[in-house]
C-alpha positions in Angstrom: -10.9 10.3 12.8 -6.9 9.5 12.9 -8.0 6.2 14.3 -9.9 5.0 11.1 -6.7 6.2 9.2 -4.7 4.4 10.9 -7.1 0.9 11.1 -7.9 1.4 7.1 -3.6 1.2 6.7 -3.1 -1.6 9.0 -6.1 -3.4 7.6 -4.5 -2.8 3.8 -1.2 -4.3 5.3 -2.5 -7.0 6.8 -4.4 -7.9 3.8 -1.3 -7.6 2.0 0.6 -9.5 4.1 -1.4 -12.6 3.9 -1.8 -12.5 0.0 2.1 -12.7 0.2 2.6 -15.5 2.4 0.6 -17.7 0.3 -2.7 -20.3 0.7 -1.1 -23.0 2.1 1.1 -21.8 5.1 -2.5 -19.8 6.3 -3.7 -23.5 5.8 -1.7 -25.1 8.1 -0.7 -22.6 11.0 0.7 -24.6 13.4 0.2 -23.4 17.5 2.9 -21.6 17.3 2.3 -19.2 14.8 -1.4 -18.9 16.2 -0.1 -17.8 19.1 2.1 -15.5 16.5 -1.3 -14.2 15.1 -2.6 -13.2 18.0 0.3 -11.5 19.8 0.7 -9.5 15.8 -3.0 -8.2 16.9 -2.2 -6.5 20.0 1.3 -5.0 18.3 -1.1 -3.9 15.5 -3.9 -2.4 17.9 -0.9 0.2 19.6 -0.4 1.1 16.0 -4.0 1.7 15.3 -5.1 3.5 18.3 -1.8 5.1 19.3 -1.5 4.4 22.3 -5.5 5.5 22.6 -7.1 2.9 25.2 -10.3 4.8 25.3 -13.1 2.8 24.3 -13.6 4.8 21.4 -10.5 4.2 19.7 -10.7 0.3 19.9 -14.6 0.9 18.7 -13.4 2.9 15.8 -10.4 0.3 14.8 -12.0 -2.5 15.1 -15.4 -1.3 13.5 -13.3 0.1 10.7 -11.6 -3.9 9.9 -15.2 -4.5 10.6 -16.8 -1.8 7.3 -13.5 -3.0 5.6 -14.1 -6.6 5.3 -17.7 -6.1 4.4 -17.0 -3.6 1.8 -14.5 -6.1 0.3 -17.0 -8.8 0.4 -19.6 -7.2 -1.3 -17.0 -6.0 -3.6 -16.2 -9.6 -4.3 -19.8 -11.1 -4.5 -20.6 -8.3 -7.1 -18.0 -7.6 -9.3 -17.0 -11.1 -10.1 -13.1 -9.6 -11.5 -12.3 -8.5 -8.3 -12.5 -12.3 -6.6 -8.6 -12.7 -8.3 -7.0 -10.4 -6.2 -9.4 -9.8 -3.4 -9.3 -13.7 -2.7 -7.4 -15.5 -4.9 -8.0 -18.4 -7.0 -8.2 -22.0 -7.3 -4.8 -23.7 -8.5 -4.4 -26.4 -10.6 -1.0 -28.7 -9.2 -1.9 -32.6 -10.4 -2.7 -33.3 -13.9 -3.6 -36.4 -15.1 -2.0 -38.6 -11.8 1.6 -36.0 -12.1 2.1 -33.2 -10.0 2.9 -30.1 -11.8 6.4 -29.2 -10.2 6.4 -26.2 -11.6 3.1 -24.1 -10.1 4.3 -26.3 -6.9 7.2 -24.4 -6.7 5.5 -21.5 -7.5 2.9 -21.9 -4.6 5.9 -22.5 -2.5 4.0 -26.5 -2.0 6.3 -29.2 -1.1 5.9 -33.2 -2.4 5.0 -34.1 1.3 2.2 -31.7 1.6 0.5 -32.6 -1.4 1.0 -36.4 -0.1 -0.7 -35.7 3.1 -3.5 -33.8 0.9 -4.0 -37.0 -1.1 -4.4 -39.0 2.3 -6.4 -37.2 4.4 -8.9 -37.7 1.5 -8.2 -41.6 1.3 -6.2 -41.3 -2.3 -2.6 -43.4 -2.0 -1.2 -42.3 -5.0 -0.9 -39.5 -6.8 -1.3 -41.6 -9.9 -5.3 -41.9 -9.3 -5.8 -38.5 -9.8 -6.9 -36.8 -13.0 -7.2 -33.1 -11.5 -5.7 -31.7 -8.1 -6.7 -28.1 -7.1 -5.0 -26.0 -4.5 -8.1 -23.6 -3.2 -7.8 -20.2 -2.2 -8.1 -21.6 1.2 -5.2 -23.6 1.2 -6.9 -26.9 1.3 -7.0 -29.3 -1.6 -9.4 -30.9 -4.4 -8.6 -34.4 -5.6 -10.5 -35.7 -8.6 -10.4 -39.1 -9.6 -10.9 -41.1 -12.7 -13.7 -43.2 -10.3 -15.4 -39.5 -9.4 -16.4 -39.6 -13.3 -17.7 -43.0 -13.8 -21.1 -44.3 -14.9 -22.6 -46.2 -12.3 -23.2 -50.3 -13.0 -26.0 -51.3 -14.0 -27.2 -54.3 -11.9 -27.8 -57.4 -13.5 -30.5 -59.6 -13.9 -30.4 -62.7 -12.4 
């Protein structure tokens, strides 16, 4: 039972941990800090099972991420106040074609990243945009004035 102890703490940590580090660095890991990731789960498995390696103890750790995840899940899905701090939320950091230096700074969101947001969806200036959204996932939302426009109607000729 000391190993579900131990996986519920690790697992509360680690949840911590990534709420602190923000939505955009877990949206842009680069190799390196993959390879990070991974090499932080086997530290974190000695810490969990200590020093168990019976089958057992991994099946308890990891089935105990495994209830914990779930359980938050379902915690989210149903009570719809808990999605703030269980997963964050959606972040408003262009208004009306200016970026909003301010909750940049606070998201810890540099100029350049936005700027390679804006391109990888085929916008080339900041300008264009009425409303960009930093999601919980770390990627972006761009909405331009063009995304809220009537369509023509086709003439007669």
């Amino acid at each position: 039972m000391e190993v579900v102890w131990r996986a519920a703490a690790v697992y509360f940590f680690l949840w911590f941990i990534t709420r602190v580090i923000g939505k955009r660095e877990l949206g842009q890991m680069s190799a390196f800090e993959l390879v990070l990731l991974v090499t932080m789960g086997d530290l974190v498995q000695q810490g969990v099972t200590q020093e168990d390696f019976s089958v057992t103890g991994a099946v308890l750790a990891v089935g105990t991420f495994a209830l914990l995840m779930v359980f938050f899940s379902y915690l989210s899905w149903r009570f719809k106040g808990t999605r703030r701090a269980l997963e964050g939320m959606p972040v408003v950091v262009v208004k009306d074609g200016r970026m909003l230096e301010q909750v940049m700074r606070y998201e810890r969101l540099s100029d350049t990243e936005l700027e390679e947001g804006l391109r990888e969806q085929g916008i080339d200036d900041v300008r264009k945009v009425r409303v960009g959204v930093l999601e919980p996932d770390g990627k972006f939302s761009f909405f331009t004035e063009q995304d809220h426009q009537p369509p023509q109607e086709k003439s007669a000729s």
